[in-house]
C-alpha positions as CSV (number, residue, x, y, z in Angstrom):
1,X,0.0,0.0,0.0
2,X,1.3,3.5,-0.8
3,X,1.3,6.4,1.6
4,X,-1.5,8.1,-1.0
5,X,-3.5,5.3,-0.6
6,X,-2.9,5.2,3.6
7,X,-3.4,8.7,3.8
8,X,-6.6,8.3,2.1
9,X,-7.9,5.5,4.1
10,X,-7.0,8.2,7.1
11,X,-9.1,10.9,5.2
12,X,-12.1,8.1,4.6
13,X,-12.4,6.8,8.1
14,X,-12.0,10.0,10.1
15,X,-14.7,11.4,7.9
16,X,-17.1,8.8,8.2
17,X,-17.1,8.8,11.8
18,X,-17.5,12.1,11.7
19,X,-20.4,12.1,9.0
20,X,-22.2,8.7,10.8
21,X,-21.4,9.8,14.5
22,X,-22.6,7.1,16.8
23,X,-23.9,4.7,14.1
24,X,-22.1,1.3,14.6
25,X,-19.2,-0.1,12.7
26,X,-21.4,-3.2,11.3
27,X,-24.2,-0.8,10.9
28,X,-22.7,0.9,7.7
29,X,-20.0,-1.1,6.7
30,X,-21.6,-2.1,3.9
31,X,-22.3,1.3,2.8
32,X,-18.8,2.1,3.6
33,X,-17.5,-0.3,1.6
34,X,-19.7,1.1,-2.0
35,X,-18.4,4.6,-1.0
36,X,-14.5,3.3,-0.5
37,X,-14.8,1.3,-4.6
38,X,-16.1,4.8,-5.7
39,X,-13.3,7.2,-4.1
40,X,-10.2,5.5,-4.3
41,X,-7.5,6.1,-6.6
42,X,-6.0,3.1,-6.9
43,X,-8.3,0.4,-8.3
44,X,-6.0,-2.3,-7.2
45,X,-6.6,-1.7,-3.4
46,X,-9.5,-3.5,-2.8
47,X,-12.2,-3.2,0.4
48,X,-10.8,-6.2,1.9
49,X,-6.7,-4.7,2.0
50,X,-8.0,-1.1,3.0
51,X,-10.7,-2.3,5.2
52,X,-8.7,-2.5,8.6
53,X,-7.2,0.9,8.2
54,X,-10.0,2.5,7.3
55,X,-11.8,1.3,10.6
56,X,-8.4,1.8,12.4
57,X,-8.9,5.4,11.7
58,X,-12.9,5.8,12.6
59,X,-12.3,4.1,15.7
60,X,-9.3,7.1,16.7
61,X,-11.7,9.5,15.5
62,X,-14.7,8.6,18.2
């Protein structure tokens, strides 16, 4: 994974946090996931490689 792609994932989970608030993890995962396939830039990093990072970051944003 490249740092553009990490520092996306960063940029992706802090903001969904901060968009879904207190809405659980499992709750919008899915939707998570359909947003993640539209905004990344490198179509190679699939939702199951930048999956834990994203949530890594949403969990440090709560």
């Amino acid at each position: 994974m490249k740092t553009d792609d990490v520092e996306l994932c960063r940029i992706y989970g802090q903001m969904a946090r901060e968009y879904l608030g207190a809405v659980p993890w499992e709750d919008c995962a899915s939707r998570l996931e359909a947003g993640w396939l539209r905004l990344r830039r490198n179509e190679a990093l699939e939702w199951e490689d930048a999956e834990p990072l994203i949530r890594a970051f949403w969990e440090l944003a709560d």
